[in-house]
RODREN-330760 format. One record per atom (N, C-alpha, C): z, y negated, x negated; residue in three letters. Coordinates in steps of 0.05 Angstrom, whole numbers, plus 5000, padded with zeros to 4 digits. Last residue first. Layout:
% RODREN-330760
ZYXALA
...
% end
This chain:
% RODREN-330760
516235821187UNK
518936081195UNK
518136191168UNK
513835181176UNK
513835451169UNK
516535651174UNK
510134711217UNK
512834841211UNK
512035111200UNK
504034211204UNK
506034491218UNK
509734591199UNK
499533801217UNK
502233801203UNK
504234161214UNK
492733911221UNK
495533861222UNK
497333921210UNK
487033981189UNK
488933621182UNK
492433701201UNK
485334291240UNK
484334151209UNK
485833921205UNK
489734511284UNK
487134501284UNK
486734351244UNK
492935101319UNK
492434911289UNK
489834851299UNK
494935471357UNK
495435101365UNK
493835011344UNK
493435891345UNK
492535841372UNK
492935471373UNK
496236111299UNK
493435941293UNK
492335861317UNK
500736331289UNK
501536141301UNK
499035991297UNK
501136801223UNK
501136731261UNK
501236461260UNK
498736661181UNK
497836941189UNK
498636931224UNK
495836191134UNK
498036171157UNK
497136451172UNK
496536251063UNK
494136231085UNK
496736311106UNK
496135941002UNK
497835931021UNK
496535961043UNK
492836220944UNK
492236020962UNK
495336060991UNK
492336470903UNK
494636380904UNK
494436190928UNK
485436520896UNK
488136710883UNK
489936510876UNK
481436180944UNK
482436230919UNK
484936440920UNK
476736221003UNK
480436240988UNK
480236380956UNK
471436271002UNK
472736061016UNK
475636041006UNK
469237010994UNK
468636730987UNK
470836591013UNK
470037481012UNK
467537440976UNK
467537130985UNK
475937891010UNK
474137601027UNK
472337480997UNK
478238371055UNK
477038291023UNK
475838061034UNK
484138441089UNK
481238431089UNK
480238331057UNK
489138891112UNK
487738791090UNK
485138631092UNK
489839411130UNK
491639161144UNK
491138871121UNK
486239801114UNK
489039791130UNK
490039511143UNK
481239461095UNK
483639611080UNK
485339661094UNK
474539211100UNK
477939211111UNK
478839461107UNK
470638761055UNK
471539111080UNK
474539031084UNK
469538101067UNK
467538441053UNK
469738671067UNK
467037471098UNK
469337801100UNK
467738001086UNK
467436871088UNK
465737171090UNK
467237281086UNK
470636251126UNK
470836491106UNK
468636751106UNK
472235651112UNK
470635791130UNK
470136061107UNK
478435351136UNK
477135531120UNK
474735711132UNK
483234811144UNK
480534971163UNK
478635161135UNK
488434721132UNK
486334571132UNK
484834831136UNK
495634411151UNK
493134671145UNK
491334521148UNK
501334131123UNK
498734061136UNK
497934341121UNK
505134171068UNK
505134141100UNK
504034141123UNK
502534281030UNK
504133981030UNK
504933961060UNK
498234751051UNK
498234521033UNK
500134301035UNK
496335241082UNK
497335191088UNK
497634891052UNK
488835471110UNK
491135451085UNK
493335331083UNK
486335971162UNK
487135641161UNK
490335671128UNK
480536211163UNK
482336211146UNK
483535961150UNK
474636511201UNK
475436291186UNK
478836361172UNK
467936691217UNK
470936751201UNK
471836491189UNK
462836631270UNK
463236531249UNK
467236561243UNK
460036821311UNK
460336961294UNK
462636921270UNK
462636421360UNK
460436461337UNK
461236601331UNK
464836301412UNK
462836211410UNK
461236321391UNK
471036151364UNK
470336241386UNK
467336101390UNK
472036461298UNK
470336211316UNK
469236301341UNK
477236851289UNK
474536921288UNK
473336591316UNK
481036881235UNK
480836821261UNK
477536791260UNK
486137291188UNK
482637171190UNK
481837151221UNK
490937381180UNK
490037111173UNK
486837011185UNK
491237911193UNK
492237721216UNK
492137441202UNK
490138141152UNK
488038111165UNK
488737921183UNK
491937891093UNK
493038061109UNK
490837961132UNK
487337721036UNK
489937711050UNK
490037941071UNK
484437800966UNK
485237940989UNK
487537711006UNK
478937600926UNK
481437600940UNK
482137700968UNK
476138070879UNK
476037960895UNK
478837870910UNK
473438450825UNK
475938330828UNK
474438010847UNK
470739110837UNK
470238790848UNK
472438600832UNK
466839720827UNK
469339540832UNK
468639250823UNK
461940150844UNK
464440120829UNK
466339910850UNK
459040260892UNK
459040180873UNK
460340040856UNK
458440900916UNK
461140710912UNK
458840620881UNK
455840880990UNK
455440880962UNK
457740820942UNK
454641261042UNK
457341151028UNK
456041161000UNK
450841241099UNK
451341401073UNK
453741201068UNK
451941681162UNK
452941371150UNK
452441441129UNK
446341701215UNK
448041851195UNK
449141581186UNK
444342151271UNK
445941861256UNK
447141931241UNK
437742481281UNK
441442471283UNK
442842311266UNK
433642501269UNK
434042321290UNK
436242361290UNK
432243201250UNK
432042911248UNK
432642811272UNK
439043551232UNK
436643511247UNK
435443161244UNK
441744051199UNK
442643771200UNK
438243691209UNK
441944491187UNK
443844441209UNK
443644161215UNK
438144981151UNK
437244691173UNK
439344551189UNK
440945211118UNK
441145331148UNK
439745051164UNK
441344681067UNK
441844871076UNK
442345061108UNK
440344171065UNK
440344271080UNK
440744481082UNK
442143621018UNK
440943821027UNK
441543931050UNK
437942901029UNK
441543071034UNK
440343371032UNK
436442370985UNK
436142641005UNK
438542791006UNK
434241721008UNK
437641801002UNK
436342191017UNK
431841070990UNK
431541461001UNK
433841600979UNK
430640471014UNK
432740610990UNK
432941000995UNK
429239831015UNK
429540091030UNK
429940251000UNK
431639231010UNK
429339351001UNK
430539621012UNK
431038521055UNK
433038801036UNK
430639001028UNK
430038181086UNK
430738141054UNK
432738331040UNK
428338221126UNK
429838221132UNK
432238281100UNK
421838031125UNK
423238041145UNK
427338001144UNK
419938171074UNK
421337951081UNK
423037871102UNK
423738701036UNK
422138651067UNK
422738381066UNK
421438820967UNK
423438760992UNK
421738691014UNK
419139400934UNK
418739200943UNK
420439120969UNK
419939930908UNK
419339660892UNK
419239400908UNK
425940370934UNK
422640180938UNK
422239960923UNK
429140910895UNK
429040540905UNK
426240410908UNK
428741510913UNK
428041320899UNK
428941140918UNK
434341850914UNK
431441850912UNK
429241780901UNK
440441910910UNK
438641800914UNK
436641770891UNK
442842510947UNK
443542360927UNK
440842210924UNK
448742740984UNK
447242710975UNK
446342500953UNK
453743281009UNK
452843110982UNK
449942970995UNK
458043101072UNK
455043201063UNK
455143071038UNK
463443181113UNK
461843051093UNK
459443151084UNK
466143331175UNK
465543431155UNK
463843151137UNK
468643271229UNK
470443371201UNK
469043381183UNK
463343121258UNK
466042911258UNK
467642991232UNK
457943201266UNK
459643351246UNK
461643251243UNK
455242851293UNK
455243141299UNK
458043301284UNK
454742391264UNK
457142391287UNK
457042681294UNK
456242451195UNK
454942531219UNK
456142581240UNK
455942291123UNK
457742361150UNK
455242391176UNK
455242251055UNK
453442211083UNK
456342421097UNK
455641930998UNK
457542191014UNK
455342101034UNK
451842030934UNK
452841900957UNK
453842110981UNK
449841970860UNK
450142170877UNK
451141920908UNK
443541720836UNK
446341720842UNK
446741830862UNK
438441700832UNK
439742000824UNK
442941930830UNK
437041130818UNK
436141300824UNK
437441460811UNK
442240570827UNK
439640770820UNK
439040940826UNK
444639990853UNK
443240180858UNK
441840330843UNK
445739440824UNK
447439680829UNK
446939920834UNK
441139120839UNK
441839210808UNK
443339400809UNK
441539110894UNK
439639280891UNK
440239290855UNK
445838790922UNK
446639000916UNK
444739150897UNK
442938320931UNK
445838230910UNK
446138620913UNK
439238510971UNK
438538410954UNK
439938420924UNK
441939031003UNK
441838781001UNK
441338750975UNK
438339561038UNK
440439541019UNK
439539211010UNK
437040051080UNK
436239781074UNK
439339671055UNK
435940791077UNK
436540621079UNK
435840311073UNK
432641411107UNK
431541191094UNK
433740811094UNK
434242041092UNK
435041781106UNK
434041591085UNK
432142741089UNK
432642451078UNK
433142251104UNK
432943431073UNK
432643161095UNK
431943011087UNK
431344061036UNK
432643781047UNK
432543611066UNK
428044571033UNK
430844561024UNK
431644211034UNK
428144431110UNK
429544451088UNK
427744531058UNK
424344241146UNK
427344171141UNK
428844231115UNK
418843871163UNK
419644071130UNK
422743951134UNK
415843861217UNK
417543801201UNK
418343941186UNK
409643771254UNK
410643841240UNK
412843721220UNK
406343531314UNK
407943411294UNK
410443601289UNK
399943661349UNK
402443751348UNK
403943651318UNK
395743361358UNK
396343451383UNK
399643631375UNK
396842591347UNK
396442881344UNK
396943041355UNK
392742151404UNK
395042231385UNK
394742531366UNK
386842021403UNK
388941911378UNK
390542041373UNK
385242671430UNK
384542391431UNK
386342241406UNK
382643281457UNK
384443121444UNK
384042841438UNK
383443441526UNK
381343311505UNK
382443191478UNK
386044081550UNK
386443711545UNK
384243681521UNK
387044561551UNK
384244451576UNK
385244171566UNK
394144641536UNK
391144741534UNK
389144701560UNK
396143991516UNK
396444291531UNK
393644351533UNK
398943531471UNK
397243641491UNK
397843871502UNK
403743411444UNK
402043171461UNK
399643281476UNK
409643571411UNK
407043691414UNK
406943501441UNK
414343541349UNK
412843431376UNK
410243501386UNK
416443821315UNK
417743661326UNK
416543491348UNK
416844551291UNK
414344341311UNK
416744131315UNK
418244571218UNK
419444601252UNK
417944481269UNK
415845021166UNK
417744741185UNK
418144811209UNK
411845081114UNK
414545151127UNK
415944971141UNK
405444781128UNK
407844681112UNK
409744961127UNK
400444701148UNK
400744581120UNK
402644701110UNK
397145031196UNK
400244861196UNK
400644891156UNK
391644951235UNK
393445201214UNK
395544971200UNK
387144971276UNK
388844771265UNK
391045011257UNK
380745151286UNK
382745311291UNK
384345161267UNK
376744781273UNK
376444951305UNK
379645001306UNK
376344501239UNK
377844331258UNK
377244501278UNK
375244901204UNK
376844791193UNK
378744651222UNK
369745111216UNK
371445231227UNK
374245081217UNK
367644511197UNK
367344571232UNK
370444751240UNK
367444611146UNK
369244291167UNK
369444361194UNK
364044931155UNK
367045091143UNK
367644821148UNK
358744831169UNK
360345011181UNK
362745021186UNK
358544421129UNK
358144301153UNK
360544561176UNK
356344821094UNK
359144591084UNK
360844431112UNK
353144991104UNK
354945131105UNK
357744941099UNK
349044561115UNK
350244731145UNK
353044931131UNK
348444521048UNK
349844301069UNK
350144391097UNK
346645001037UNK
349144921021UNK
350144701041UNK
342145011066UNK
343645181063UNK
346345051061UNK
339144491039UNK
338944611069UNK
342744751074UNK
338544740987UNK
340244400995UNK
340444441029UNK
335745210994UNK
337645190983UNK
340244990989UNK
330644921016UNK
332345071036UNK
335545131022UNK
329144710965UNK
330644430985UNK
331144711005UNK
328245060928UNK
330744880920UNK
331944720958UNK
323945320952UNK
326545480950UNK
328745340949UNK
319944970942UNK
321845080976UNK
323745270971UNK
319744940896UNK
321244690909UNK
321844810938UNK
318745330866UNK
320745370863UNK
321345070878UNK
313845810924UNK
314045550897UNK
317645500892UNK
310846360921UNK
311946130947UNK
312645960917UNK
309846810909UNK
308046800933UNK
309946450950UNK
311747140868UNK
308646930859UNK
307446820882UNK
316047450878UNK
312547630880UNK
310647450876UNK
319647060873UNK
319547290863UNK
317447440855UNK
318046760923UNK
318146630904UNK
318246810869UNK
319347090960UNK
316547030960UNK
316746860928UNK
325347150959UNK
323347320948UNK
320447280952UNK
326946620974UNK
327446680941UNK
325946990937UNK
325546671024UNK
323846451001UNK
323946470976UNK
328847011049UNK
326047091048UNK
323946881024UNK
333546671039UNK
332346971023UNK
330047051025UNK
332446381075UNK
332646221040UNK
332046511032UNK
331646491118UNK
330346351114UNK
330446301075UNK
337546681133UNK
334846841130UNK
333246761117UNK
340546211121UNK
341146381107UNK
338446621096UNK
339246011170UNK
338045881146UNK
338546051117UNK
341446351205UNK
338046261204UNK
337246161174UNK
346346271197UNK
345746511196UNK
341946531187UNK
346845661213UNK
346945731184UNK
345546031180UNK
345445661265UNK
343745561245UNK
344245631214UNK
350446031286UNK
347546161284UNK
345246011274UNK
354545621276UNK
354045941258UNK
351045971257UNK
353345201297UNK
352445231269UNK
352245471263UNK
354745541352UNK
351845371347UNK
351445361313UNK
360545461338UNK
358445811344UNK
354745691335UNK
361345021341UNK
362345171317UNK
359545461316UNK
360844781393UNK
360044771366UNK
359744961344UNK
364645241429UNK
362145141432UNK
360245071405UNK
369945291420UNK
367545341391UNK
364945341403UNK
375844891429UNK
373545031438UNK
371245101404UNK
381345111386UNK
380644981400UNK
376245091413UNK
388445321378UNK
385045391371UNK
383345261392UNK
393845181324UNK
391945101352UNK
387945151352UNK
396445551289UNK
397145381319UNK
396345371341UNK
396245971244UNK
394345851257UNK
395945761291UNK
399745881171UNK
400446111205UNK
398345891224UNK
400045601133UNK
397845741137UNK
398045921171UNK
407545671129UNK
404545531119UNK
401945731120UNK
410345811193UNK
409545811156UNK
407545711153UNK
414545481238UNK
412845591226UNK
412045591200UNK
418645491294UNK
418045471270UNK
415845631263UNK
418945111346UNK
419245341343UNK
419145321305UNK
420344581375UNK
422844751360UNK
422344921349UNK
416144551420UNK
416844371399UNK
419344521394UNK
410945101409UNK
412044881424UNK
414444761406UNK
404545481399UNK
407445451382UNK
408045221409UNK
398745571405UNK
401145811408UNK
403845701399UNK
395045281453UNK
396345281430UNK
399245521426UNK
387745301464UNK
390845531460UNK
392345341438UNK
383445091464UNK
383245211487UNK
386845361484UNK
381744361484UNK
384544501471UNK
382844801486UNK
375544031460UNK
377944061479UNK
379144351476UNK
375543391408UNK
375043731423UNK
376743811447UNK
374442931369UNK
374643021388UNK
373443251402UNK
375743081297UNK
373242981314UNK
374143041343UNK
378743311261UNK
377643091249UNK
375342991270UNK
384643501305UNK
381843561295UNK
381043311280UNK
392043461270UNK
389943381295UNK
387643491277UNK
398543431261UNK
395843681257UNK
394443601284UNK
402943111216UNK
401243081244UNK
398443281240UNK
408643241184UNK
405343251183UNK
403843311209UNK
413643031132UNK
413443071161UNK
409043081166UNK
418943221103UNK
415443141102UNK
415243201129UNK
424143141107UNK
423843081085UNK
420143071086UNK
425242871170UNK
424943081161UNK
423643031133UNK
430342331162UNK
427842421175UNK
427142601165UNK
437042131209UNK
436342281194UNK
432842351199UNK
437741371207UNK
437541641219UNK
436141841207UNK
444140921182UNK
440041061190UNK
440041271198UNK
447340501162UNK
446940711179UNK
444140711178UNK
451940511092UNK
449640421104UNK
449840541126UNK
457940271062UNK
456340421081UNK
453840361094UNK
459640160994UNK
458840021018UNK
458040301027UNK
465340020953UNK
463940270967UNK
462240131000UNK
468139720904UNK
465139650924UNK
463939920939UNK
474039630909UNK
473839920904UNK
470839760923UNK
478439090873UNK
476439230906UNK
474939410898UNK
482838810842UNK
480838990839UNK
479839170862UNK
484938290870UNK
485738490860UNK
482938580857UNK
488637590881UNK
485937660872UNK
487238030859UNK
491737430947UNK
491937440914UNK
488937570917UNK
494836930986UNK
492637090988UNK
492237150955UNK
501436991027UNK
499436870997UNK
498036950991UNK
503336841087UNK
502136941067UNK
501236821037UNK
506836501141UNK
504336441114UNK
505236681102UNK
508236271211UNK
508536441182UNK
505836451163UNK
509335611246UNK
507835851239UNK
508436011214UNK
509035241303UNK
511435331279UNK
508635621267UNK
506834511307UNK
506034821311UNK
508135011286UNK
511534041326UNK
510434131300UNK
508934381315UNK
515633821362UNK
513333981379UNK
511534021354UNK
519333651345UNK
520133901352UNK
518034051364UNK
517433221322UNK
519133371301UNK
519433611318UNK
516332921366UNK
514632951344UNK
515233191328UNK
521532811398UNK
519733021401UNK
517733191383UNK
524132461349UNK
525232751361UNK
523032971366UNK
521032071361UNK
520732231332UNK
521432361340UNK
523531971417UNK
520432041410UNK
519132221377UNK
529231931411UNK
527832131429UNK
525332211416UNK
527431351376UNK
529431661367UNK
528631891381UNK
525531141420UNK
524231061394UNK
525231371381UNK
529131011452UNK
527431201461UNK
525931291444UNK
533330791423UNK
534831081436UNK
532031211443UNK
530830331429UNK
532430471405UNK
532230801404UNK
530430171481UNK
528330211462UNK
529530361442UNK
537130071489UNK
534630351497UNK
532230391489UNK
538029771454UNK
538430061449UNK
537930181467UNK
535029271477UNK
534729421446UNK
535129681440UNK
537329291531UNK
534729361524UNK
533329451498UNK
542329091507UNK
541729431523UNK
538429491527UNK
541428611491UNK
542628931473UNK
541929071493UNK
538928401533UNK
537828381516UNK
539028661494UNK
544228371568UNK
542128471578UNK
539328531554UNK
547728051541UNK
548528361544UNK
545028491551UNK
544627521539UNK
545227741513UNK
545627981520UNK
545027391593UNK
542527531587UNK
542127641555UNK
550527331606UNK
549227591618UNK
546427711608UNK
551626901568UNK
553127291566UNK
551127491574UNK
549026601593UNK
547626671571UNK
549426941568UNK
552626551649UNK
548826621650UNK
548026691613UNK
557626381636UNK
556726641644UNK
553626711644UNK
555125901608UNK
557026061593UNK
556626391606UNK
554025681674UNK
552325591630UNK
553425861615UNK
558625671686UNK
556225801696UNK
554325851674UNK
% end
């Protein structure tokens, strides 16, 4: 009995070994088969073509608000918003209540001085009432011609009305009562250009401009000037870009892209299906592949090339980056390569 009872609890003892055994095996097994499997790339360093695009909207190369220098009320305006006009062509005429009143003081004072400069002639008046009706004079007439100046509003420029704020019997008030645009010979767009870009930038370089209006077509233009001073706001400096115009076709407030090429980069490239985008954030990333294990890359993206992205920072030239199978990786794992 002695004899059969220890058999039974040796046998019983091996079989428990090699099933621990056997499970121990299973389990690396699994380990080994549940790896994340994934494909790699090799991210290299090439020469990048720096053509950046800006967006802004197209503004009339001068633009000029025609209001009175004093509140009046409207009696005619002859133009509305599209029409065009020449320089000096008269707009807007407004009441002359006033206006008429100086006339007939000036007309008066006018009398008044001639009759003084001939008493003055015949020995019959003195050369100080002549001088101060003179100062008289000279200041109602000065007074006049401001008057007829803001009676009847006459348009500065060759252009286009782009906005009109009153109608005739309205009082004018802050706004202007009508906003003039100089289309051509040009346009402009006022762009924001980054800090790291503004050495690159000069003045008179040429640039392509596009327009959703114009889907097939391109536009020259070329730049303007560069503003001396950055926004803090948003730490870029503004940048005038004029396009010509020819036939006015190209209107303000219509979207434009400029294209600058500023030269070339040597920057690293991979295939775009490497770059995963942080759920929650904005934020690019890059998982590298190393001894077996990926590790977590936080990456800036510059343009995309077909099937390409440029990357100004996080991966070196020769780096091992994983292009599928990034849904399972996390930092530190072990993966399989196809």
């Amino acid at each position: 009995m002695n004899t059969a009872y220890k058999f039974a609890a040796v046998a019983a003892a091996l079989l428990a070994l090699a099933s621990c055994s056997s499970s121990e095996k299973d389990s690396a097994k699994a380990e080994v088969e549940e790896l994340p499997i994934v494909t790699v790339d090799v991210a290299h360093r090439m020469e990048v073509p720096q053509k950046k695009v800006y967006t802004a909207n197209v503004e009339a190369d001068n633009l000029n608000n025609i209001a009175p220098a004093s509140p009046n009320r409207i009696k005619k305006i002859t133009v509305d918003v599209g029409d065009r006009v020449r320089a000096g062509e008269a707009l807007v005429e407004l009441d002359r209540a006033n206006i008429d009143q100086l006339r007939i003081n000036l007309e008066q004072l006018e009398r008044e001085y001639n009759r003084a400069v001939k008493l003055f002639e015949i020995g019959g008046g003195t050369q100080q009432s002549v001088d101060q009706l003179k100062a008289q004079l000279d200041a109602s007439r000065t007074q006049y011609d401001n008057m007829l100046e803001n009676t009847v509003l006459v348009s500065p420029i060759n252009g286009v009305v782009t906005a009109r704020n009153y109608d005739p019997g309205d009082m004018t008030g802050s706004a202007p009562v009508l906003s003039l645009g100089q289309l051509s010979p040009v346009v402009k767009v006022i762009i924001n250009i980054s800090e790291n870009d503004l050495a690159l930038v000069k003045q008179g370089m040429p640039v392509e401009i596009t327009f959703d209006a114009f889907p097939a077509e391109s536009f020259s233009g070329r730049i303007q000037r560069v503003y001396p001073t950055v926004d803090p706001a948003t730490r870029t400096f503004s940048v005038e870009v004029q396009i010509a115009n020819p036939g006015e076709r190209i209107k303000p407030g219509m979207f434009a892209r400029v294209a600058i090429d500023l030269g070339a980069q040597q920057n690293v490239v991979v295939p775009d299906r490497a770059v995963v985008k942080q759920s929650g954030s904005g934020n690019k990333y890059v998982y590298v592949l190393s001894d077996g294990r990926v590790s977590y890359r936080k990456v800036t993206l510059g343009q995309r090339f077909d099937t390409t992205y440029e990357l100004l920072d996080g991966i070196e030239d020769g780096d091992t980056v994983v292009i599928t199978g990034q849904t399972r990786l996390a930092d530190g794992v072990a993966v399989e390569v196809h």
